[in-house]
N, C-alpha and C positions, 0 to 999 in steps of 0.2 A: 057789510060792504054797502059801501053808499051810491044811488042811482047814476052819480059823474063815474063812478069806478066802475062800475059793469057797464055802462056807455065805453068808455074808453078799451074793456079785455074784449066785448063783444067786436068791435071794430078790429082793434089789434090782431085778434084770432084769426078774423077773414082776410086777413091782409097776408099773413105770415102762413110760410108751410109747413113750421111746427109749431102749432097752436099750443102743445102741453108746455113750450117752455116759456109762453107768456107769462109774465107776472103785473099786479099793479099793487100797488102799496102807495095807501092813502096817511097822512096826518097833519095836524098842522102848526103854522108857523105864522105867528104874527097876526093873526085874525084871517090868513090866507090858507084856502086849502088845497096843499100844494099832496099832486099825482104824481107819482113816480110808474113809468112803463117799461118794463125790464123784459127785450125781448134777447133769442140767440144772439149772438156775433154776425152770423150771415145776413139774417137778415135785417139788420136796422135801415138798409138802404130801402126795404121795399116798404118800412112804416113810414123813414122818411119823403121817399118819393121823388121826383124829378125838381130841382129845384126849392123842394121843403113843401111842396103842394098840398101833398099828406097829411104829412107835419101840421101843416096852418091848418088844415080841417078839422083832423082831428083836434086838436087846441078849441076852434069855433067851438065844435060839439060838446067837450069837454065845460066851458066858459057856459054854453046856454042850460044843460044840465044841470050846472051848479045854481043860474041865478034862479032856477024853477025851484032851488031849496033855499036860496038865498045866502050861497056862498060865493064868496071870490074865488076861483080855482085856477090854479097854475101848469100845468103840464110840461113835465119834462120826459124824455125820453132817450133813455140809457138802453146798451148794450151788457149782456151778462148775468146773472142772478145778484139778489138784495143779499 
């Protein structure tokens, strides 16, 4: 697991009230390395936040993470297991 992937479960985890059913599933596509965040059903409203606040943070963090290893990364965030 790559330092943008444990950026993005460590974040997710504090966010959400069931941490175990966090998942992130990294690969990539097109020279882009695109995150997938797979959290419950309940709670996607509280990663995404008021407005996508969350959302857009986490994504910054994600993005600065990556360019510290010299990737492009994308973050997306899903509802429900991979």
């Amino acid at each position: 697991m790559s330092a943008v992937s444990r950026v993005v479960e460590v974040l997710a985890k504090s966010l959400t009230d069931t941490p175990d059913q966090v998942r992130v599933v990294e690969s990539q596509h097109r020279g882009t390395t695109l995150v997938e965040l797979y959290v419950a059903p309940g709670e996607l409203g509280r990663v995404i936040g008021k407005q996508g606040r969350t959302a857009a943070a986490l994504r910054t963090l994600a993005s600065a993470a990556g360019e510290k290893e010299g990737k492009s990364v994308t973050l997306e965030i899903r509802d429900g297991r991979p």
